[in-house]
C-alpha positions in Angstrom: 0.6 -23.6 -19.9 -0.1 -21.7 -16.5 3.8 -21.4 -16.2 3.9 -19.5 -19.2 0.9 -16.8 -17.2 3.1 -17.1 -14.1 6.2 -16.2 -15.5 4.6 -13.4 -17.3 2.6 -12.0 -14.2 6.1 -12.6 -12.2 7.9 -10.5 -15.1 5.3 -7.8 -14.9 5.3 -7.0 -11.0 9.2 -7.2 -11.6 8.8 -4.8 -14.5 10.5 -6.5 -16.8 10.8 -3.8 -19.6 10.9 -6.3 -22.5 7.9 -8.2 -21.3 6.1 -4.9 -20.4 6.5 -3.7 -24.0 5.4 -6.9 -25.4 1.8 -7.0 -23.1 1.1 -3.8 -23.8 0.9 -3.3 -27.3 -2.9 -3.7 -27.4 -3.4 -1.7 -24.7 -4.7 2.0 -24.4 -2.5 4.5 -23.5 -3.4 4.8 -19.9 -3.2 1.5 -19.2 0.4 0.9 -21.0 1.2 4.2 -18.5 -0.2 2.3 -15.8 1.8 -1.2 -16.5 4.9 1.2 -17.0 4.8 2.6 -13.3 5.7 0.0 -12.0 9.3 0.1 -13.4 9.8 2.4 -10.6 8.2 0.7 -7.8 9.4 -2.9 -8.7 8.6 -6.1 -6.6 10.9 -9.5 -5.5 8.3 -12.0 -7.2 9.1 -15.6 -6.1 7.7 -18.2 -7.8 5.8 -21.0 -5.5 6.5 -24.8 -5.7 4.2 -27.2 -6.1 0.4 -26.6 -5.4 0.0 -24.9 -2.4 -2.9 -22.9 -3.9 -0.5 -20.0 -4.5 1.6 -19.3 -7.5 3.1 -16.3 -6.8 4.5 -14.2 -3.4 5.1 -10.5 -3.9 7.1 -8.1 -2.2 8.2 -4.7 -1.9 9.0 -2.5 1.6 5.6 -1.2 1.8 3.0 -4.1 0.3 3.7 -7.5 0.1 1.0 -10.5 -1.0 0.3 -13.9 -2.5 -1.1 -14.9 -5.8 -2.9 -17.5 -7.2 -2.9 -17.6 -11.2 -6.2 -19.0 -13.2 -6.8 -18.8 -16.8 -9.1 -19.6 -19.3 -10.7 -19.1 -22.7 -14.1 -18.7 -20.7 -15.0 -15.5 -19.1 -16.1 -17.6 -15.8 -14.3 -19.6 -13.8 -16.6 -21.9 -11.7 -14.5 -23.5 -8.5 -16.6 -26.1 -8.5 -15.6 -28.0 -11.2 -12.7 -30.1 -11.3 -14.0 -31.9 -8.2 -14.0 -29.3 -6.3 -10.4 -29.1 -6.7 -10.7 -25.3 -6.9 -12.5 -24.6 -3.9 -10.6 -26.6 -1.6 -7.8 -24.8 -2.7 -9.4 -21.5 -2.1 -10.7 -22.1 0.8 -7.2 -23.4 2.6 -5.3 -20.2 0.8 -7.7 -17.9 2.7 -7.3 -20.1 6.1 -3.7 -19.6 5.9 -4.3 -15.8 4.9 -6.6 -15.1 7.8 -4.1 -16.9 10.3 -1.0 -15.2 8.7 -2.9 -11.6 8.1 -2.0 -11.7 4.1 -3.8 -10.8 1.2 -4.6 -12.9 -0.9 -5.4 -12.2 -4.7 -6.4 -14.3 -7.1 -5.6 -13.5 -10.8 -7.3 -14.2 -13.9 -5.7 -14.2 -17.4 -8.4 -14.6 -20.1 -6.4 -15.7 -23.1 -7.6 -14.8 -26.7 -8.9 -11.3 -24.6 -9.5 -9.0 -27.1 -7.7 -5.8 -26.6 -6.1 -4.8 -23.6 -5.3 -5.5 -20.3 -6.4 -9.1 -20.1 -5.9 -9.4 -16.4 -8.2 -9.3 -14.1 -7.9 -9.3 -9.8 -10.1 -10.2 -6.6 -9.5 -11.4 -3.4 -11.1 -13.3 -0.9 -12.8 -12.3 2.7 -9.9 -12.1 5.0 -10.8 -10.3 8.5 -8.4 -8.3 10.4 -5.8 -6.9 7.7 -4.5 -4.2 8.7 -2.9 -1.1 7.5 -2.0 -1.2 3.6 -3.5 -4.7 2.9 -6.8 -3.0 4.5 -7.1 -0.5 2.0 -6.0 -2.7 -0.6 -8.1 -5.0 -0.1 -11.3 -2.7 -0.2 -10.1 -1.8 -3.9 -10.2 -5.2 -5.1 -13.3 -6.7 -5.8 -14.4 -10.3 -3.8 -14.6 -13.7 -5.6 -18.6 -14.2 -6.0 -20.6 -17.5 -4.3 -23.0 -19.5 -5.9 -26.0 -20.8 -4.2 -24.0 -23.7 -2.6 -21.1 -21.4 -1.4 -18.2 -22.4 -4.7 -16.7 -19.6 -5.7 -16.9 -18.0 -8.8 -14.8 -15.3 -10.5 -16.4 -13.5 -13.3 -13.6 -11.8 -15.5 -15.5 -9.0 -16.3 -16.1 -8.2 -12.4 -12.5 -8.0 -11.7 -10.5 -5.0 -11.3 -7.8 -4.8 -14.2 -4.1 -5.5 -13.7 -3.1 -2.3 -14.8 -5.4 -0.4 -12.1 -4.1 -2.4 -9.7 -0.4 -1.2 -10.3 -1.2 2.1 -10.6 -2.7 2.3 -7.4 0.0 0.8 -5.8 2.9 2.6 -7.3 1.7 6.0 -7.4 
Protein backbone atom coordinates (compact mmCIF):
# COMPACT_ATOMS: atom_id res chain seq x y z
CA UNK A 1 0.00 0.00 0.00
CA UNK A 2 2.87 2.66 0.53
CA UNK A 3 3.60 2.30 -3.30
CA UNK A 4 0.31 3.51 -3.94
CA UNK A 5 1.33 7.05 -1.45
CA UNK A 6 4.63 6.99 -3.34
CA UNK A 7 3.53 7.06 -6.64
CA UNK A 8 1.04 9.59 -5.71
CA UNK A 9 3.54 12.02 -3.88
CA UNK A 10 5.94 11.25 -6.99
CA UNK A 11 2.90 12.26 -9.39
CA UNK A 12 2.32 15.33 -7.34
CA UNK A 13 5.89 17.00 -7.21
CA UNK A 14 5.82 15.94 -11.03
CA UNK A 15 2.50 17.66 -11.40
CA UNK A 16 0.82 15.27 -12.83
CA UNK A 17 -2.46 17.12 -13.95
CA UNK A 18 -4.77 14.08 -13.69
CA UNK A 19 -3.52 13.11 -10.32
CA UNK A 20 -3.58 16.81 -9.20
CA UNK A 21 -7.26 17.10 -10.13
CA UNK A 22 -8.04 13.88 -8.42
CA UNK A 23 -6.22 14.93 -4.75
CA UNK A 24 -7.65 17.97 -4.76
CA UNK A 25 -11.21 17.76 -4.94
CA UNK A 26 -11.60 18.06 -1.21
CA UNK A 27 -9.44 20.61 -0.86
CA UNK A 28 -10.07 24.50 -0.28
CA UNK A 29 -9.46 26.66 -2.89
CA UNK A 30 -6.12 27.91 -1.78
CA UNK A 31 -4.75 24.91 -1.25
CA UNK A 32 -5.94 23.23 -4.77
CA UNK A 33 -4.14 26.81 -6.07
CA UNK A 34 -1.28 25.80 -4.10
CA UNK A 35 -0.95 21.96 -5.42
CA UNK A 36 -1.61 23.56 -8.92
CA UNK A 37 1.69 25.79 -8.83
CA UNK A 38 3.65 23.36 -9.13
CA UNK A 39 2.64 22.54 -12.80
CA UNK A 40 5.00 25.30 -13.52
CA UNK A 41 7.80 24.55 -11.41
CA UNK A 42 7.83 20.66 -11.92
CA UNK A 43 10.40 18.18 -10.29
CA UNK A 44 12.45 14.81 -11.74
CA UNK A 45 10.97 12.50 -8.83
CA UNK A 46 12.91 9.12 -8.85
CA UNK A 47 11.54 6.55 -7.07
CA UNK A 48 14.18 4.69 -4.46
CA UNK A 49 14.76 0.82 -4.46
CA UNK A 50 14.65 -1.11 -1.67
CA UNK A 51 14.71 0.27 1.89
CA UNK A 52 17.25 2.71 2.23
CA UNK A 53 15.09 4.77 4.57
CA UNK A 54 14.19 7.03 1.53
CA UNK A 55 11.37 6.63 -0.93
CA UNK A 56 11.57 9.41 -2.92
CA UNK A 57 14.62 11.87 -4.41
CA UNK A 58 13.47 15.17 -5.79
CA UNK A 59 14.91 17.52 -8.12
CA UNK A 60 14.72 20.62 -9.85
CA UNK A 61 17.74 23.42 -10.75
CA UNK A 62 17.29 25.27 -7.73
CA UNK A 63 16.02 22.66 -4.75
CA UNK A 64 16.59 19.22 -4.74
CA UNK A 65 15.85 16.63 -1.57
CA UNK A 66 15.02 13.10 -0.33
CA UNK A 67 11.83 11.73 1.00
CA UNK A 68 10.78 9.28 3.17
CA UNK A 69 6.88 8.26 2.91
CA UNK A 70 4.80 7.10 6.23
CA UNK A 71 1.28 6.54 6.48
CA UNK A 72 -1.31 5.64 8.72
CA UNK A 73 -4.94 5.74 9.93
CA UNK A 74 -3.46 7.10 13.31
CA UNK A 75 -2.68 10.75 13.67
CA UNK A 76 0.86 9.69 15.45
CA UNK A 77 3.38 7.79 14.27
CA UNK A 78 5.67 6.53 17.13
CA UNK A 79 9.31 5.29 15.63
CA UNK A 80 9.62 3.21 18.20
CA UNK A 81 7.49 0.63 17.34
CA UNK A 82 8.09 -2.00 14.94
CA UNK A 83 11.33 -2.76 16.79
CA UNK A 84 12.65 0.12 16.43
CA UNK A 85 12.65 -0.43 12.91
CA UNK A 86 11.70 3.21 12.37
CA UNK A 87 14.21 4.87 14.27
CA UNK A 88 17.08 3.11 12.94
CA UNK A 89 16.05 4.11 9.76
CA UNK A 90 15.73 7.66 10.77
CA UNK A 91 18.55 7.97 12.32
CA UNK A 92 20.99 6.48 9.36
CA UNK A 93 18.80 8.78 6.67
CA UNK A 94 19.93 11.88 8.68
CA UNK A 95 23.67 10.43 9.06
CA UNK A 96 23.84 10.23 5.43
CA UNK A 97 22.01 13.77 5.17
CA UNK A 98 24.45 15.54 7.49
CA UNK A 99 27.48 13.82 5.55
CA UNK A 100 26.00 14.54 2.09
CA UNK A 101 24.49 18.20 3.18
CA UNK A 102 20.72 17.11 2.00
CA UNK A 103 17.45 17.65 3.37
CA UNK A 104 15.74 15.31 4.38
CA UNK A 105 11.86 15.29 4.79
CA UNK A 106 9.83 12.98 5.99
CA UNK A 107 6.13 12.79 4.73
CA UNK A 108 3.02 11.69 6.32
CA UNK A 109 -0.15 10.69 4.42
CA UNK A 110 -3.06 10.20 6.94
CA UNK A 111 -5.44 8.13 4.99
CA UNK A 112 -9.27 8.44 5.70
CA UNK A 113 -8.07 12.47 6.43
CA UNK A 114 -11.10 14.18 6.41
CA UNK A 115 -11.03 17.03 4.04
CA UNK A 116 -8.09 18.41 2.48
CA UNK A 117 -4.65 18.31 2.04
CA UNK A 118 -3.86 15.06 3.90
CA UNK A 119 -0.12 15.52 3.79
CA UNK A 120 1.78 16.54 6.19
CA UNK A 121 5.99 17.38 6.17
CA UNK A 122 9.01 17.63 8.78
CA UNK A 123 12.44 17.13 8.65
CA UNK A 124 15.08 16.12 10.82
CA UNK A 125 18.20 18.20 12.58
CA UNK A 126 20.74 18.38 9.83
CA UNK A 127 23.70 21.04 10.62
CA UNK A 128 25.41 22.85 8.01
CA UNK A 129 22.81 23.13 5.00
CA UNK A 130 23.39 25.72 3.28
CA UNK A 131 21.76 28.18 0.96
CA UNK A 132 18.08 27.06 -0.19
CA UNK A 133 17.99 23.84 1.91
CA UNK A 134 18.81 26.44 4.93
CA UNK A 135 15.79 28.29 4.53
CA UNK A 136 13.87 25.47 3.71
CA UNK A 137 14.57 23.70 6.31
CA UNK A 138 13.66 26.49 8.89
CA UNK A 139 10.03 26.27 7.28
CA UNK A 140 9.46 22.78 8.03
CA UNK A 141 8.68 21.80 11.29
CA UNK A 142 11.27 18.97 13.20
CA UNK A 143 10.19 15.37 14.00
CA UNK A 144 9.40 15.51 17.95
CA UNK A 145 11.48 13.11 20.70
CA UNK A 146 10.08 11.20 23.27
CA UNK A 147 11.62 10.93 26.63
CA UNK A 148 14.02 8.14 25.41
CA UNK A 149 14.98 10.09 22.20
CA UNK A 150 12.38 7.87 19.34
CA UNK A 151 11.05 10.04 17.21
CA UNK A 152 7.63 10.88 16.82
CA UNK A 153 5.70 12.76 14.14
CA UNK A 154 2.40 14.20 15.07
CA UNK A 155 0.33 14.79 11.85
CA UNK A 156 -1.24 17.63 13.06
CA UNK A 157 2.30 19.37 13.75
CA UNK A 158 3.31 19.10 10.23
CA UNK A 159 3.34 21.73 7.72
CA UNK A 160 0.78 20.76 4.89
CA UNK A 161 1.92 19.57 1.40
CA UNK A 162 0.34 22.21 -0.26
CA UNK A 163 2.27 24.95 1.78
CA UNK A 164 5.20 23.35 1.11
CA UNK A 165 4.74 23.73 -2.78
CA UNK A 166 3.68 26.97 -2.69
CA UNK A 167 6.64 28.09 -1.05
CA UNK A 168 8.80 26.54 -3.29
CA UNK A 169 7.34 27.44 -6.52
CA UNK A 170 6.37 30.86 -6.02
Amino acid sequence: MSSHYERELKGIFEGDQVLLEKITKRCTPQEKDNFYAVIKKRFIVVRAAGSLGVDLVALRGDVSFLVEIKSSVQDTLHFSSVGGKLQQQALAMQQDCVTTKTLPIYAFRLKNAPTGDSWRLFTMQVPGLEGRLQVLSKRLPLLQQSKQGSYIMRWHEGLPLSDFIAYLCK
